[in-house]
N, C-alpha and C positions, 0 to 999 in steps of 0.2 A: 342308751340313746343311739340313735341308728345314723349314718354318716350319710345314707342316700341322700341326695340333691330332692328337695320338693318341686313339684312342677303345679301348674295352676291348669287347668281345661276345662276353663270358663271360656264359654262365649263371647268374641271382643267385638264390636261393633265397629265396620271399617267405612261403613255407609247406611244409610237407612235401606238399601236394599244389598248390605253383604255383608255376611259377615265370616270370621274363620274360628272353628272350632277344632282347638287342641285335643287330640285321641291320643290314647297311653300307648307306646311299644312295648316288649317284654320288660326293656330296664327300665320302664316307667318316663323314658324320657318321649315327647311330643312328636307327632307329625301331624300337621295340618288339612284341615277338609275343610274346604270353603264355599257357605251356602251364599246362592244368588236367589232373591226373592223376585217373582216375576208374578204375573198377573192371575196365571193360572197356577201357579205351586212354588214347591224349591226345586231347584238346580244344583245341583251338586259338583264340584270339581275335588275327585279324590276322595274316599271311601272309607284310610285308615286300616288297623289291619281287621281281620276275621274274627277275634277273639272277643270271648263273651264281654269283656271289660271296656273293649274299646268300641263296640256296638252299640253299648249299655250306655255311655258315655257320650256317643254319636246321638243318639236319642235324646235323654236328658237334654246334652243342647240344645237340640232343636225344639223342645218344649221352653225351655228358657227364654228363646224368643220370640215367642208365642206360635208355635205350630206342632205338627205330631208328625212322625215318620211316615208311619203308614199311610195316612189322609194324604200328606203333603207333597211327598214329595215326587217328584214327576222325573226324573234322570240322575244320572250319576256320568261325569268326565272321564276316565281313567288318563292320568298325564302318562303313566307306564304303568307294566306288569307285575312290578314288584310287591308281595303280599302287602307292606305295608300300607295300600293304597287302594285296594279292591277289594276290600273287605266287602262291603255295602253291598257289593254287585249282586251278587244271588238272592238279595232281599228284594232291592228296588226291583229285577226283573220279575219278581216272584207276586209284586204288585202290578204293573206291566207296565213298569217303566221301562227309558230308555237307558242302555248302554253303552258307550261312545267312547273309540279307543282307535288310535292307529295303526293299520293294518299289519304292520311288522309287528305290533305286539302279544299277535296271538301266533305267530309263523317265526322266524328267526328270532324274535325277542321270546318264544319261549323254553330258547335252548339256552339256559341261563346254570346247569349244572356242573360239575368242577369235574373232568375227566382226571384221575389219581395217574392213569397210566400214562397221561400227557405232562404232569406236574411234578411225577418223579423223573423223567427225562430232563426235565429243568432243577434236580436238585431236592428235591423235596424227601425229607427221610421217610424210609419203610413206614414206621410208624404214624407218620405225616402233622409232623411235630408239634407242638402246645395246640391244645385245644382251646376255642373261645366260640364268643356270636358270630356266624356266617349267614351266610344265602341260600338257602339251597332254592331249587325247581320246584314249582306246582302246580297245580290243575285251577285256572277261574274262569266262569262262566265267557261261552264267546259271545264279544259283544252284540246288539241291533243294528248297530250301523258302525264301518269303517271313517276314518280320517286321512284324508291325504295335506300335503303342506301349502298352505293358499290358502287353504277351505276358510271361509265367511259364515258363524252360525250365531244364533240368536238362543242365548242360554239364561234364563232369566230375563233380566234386563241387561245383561250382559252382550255387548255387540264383535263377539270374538273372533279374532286371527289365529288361525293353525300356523304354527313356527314350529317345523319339526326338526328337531337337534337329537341326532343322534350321539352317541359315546357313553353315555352309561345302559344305555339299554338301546337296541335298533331300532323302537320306535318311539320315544319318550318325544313328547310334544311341550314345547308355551304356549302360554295362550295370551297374545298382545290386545288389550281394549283401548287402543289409541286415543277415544273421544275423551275418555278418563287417566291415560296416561297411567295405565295399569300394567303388568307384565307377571302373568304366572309362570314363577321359571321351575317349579317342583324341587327335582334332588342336581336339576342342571347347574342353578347357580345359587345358592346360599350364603345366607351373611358373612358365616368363619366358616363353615367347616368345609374342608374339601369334596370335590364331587367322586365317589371310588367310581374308574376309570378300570376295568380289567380283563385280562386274557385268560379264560377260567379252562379253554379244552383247543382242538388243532381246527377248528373249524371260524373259531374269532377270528380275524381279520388284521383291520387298525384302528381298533375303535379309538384310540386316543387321540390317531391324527384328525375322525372323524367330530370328537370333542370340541378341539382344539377350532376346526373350522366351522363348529355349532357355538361355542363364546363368541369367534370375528361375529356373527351373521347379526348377535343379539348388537351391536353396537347401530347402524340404521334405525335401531325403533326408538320414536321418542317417548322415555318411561318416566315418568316422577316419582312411581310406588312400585318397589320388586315384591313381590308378595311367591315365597320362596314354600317349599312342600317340609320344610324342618326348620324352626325358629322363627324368630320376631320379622314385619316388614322392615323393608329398609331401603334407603332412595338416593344411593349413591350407585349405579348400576358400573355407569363406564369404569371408576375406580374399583371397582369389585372386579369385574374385568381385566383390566389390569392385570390386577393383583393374584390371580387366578393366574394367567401367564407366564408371570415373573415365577412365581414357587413351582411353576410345571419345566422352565426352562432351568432353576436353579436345580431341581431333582436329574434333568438330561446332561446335567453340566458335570454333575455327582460321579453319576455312571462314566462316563466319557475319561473321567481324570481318573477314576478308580481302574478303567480298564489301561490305562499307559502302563498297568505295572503287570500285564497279562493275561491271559483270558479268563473269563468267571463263570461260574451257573447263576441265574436268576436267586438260587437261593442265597448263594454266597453273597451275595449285594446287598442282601438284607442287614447286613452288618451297616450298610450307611442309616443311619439315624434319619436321613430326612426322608430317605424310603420306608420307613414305617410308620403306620399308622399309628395312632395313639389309643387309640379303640379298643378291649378287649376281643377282637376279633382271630378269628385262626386261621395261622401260619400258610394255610394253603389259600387263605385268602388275602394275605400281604404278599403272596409269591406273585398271584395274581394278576396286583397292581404294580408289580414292579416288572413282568411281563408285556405289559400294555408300555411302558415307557420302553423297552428294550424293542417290541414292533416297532414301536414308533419309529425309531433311529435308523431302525435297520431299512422300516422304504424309506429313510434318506438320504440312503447308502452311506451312513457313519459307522455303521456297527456290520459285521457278519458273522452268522452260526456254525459254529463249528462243531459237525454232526458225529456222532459216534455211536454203535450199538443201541448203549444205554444210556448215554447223557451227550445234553445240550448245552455247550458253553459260550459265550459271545467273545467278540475281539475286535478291536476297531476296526477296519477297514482301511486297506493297505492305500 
C-alpha cells in the first residue's frame, strides 16, 4: 500500500463563470489554473506544467465543465515564468490565442539558473551536496502582449488589476478583481506554505527586500477570497500577511544571534532548522534561500561580507 498523499483535480466551481482546476506536478501534488468563462471563450490564468499528465488533465477539466481546449479557449495569464505555470502557452498560441505575461518575465525573470561557482563561494560542497527537487531555467514561448503594474484588462468576465510583486521571480504579477473582492496572488502568498524567496547566482539583487515590500503593497486591496497558485482559497489575507512576516523576521532574528558567536557561510547556517525548508528539495536550493535572507540584512547594513579568494562568509556589522 503506497504512502503518497492522494490529491483530487476535479474542477471546483468558484462562480458560475470560474472556476480552478488542480494540475498534477511531478510529486503529484497541485498547482492551480483558473478558467474565467467569458462570452466569447475561456480565459485562462496559469497554464500548469508542460507535461503530458498535466495537459491531459487541463483538458479533461475543461471538458467537465462543459467546453473543449481547442474550441474554447481564447488566452492564457502567465502570473510568472516558472514551468509549473506555462505549460498551456505553446498550445493556446499554436491556436492563436493570446499570451499575457510581465515584461520582466521573459528578460531578468528568465535568468532563474543556479551559478555553482557563485554557490560554492558561499559554502556549498564540491559535490553540491544531497540531491532532491529543484528549479532549474527554461525556454517558453514569448508572450503576445506585455504587462506592466496598473494595467486594467478584461479576461473573461473578469475585470482585472495588474499588482506586480516582485521576490519570487522579477516579474510575477496578482491579479486584484475588486468588484468581486477576489485576489490572485499565484506562488506570492499562499495558505501555509512559504513563498521560496532566493539568491540562486551574483547578478540577484534583494529580492527578499523586494518581497517583503510586495506583501506591505497587497495590504490596500480590499480581498474577501485569496485564490493562491498552490492549495485551497482562503479569505484571511491580512492574517496570512502577517503571518508571512513574523516567520521571515523570526528566520532574520536566527541568523543575527547565530552570527554573535562569529562569522558563517550561507551554508553553515543551514544548521538553523528554521532556515530549511521542509521540502525534499536540494541543498543548492536551501543555500539559496538562505542567501536571500543574508542580502536582505546586508542592504540594512546588519550584516557584512567578508570576501576572501574562495569563500564568502558574513558577520554582523560593527
Amino acid at each position: 500500500m503506497s504512502g503518497r498523499k492522494q490529491f483530487s483535480y476535479e474542477p471546483e466551481r468558484l462562480a458560475d463563470d470560474l472556476y480552478v482546476i488542480p494540475l498534477p506536478l511531478q510529486d503529484g501534488s497541485p498547482v492551480n489554473s483558473y478558467v474565467s468563462i467569458g462570452r466569447d471563450g475561456l480565459f485562462l490564468v496559469d497554464g500548469g506544467l508542460g507535461s503530458e499528465q498535466a495537459q491531459a488533465t487541463l483538458r479533461a477539466g475543461i471538458r467537465t465543465i462543459g467546453y473543449d481546449f481547442d474550441r474554447d479557449v481564447r488566452g492564457l495569464l502567465v502570473t510568472h515564468g516558472h514551468n509549473d505555470h506555462v505549460g498551456a502557452a505553446q498550445a493556446v498560441l499554436d491556436r492563436g490565442g493570446q499570451v499575457l505575461a510581465h515584461h520582466l518575465e521573459t528578460t531578468a525573470g528568465g535568468n532563474q539558473a543556479f551559478d555553482d561557482a557563485f554557490l560554492h563561494r558561499h559554502g556549498l560542497p564540491p559535490d553540491g551536496g544531497p540531491r532532491g527537487f529543484t528549479w532549474r531555467s527554461f525556454a517558453w514561448p514569448k508572450p503576445t502582449r506585455a504587462l506592466e503594474d496598473g494595467e486594467r484588462l478584461c479576461w473573461g468576465n473578469l475585470d482585472l488589476h495588474v499588482v506586480w510583486c516582485p521576490g519570487h521571480t522579477p516579474g510575477l504579477i496578482c491579479l486584484h478583481e475588486p468588484s468581486r473582492g477576489l485576489l490572485f496572488t499565484t506562488d506570492h502568498v499562499m495558505r501555509r506554505a512559504p513563498t521560496p524567496v532566493s539568491v540562486r547566482n551574483a547578478e540577484h539583487d534583494n529580492p527578499l527586500g523586494e518581497y517583503l515590500a510586495s506583501v506591505d503593497k497587497l495590504r490596500s486591496k480590499t480581498v474577501q477570497t485569496v485564490l493562491p497558485g498552490h492549495g485551497r482559497p482562503f479569505h484571511h489575507l491580512r492574517q496570512r500577511l502577517d503571518q508571512i512576516q513574523a516567520e521571515i523576521q523570526h528566520q532574520l532574528d536566527l541568523i543575527q544571534a547565530h552570527l554573535r558567536g562569529g562569522p558563517a557561510t550561507a551554508y553553515e547556517l543551514l544548521t538553523l532548522s528554521a532556515l530549511r525548508d521542509r521540502r525534499p528539495i536540494a541543498t543548492r536550493y536551501q543555500l539559496s534561500l538562505v542567501l536571500a535572507r543574508l542580502r536582505f540584512l546586508e542592504s540594512l547594513g546588519r550584516l557584512r561580507a567578508l570576501e576572501s579568494a574562495h569563500t564568502i562568509r558574513y558577520a554582523l556589522a560593527e
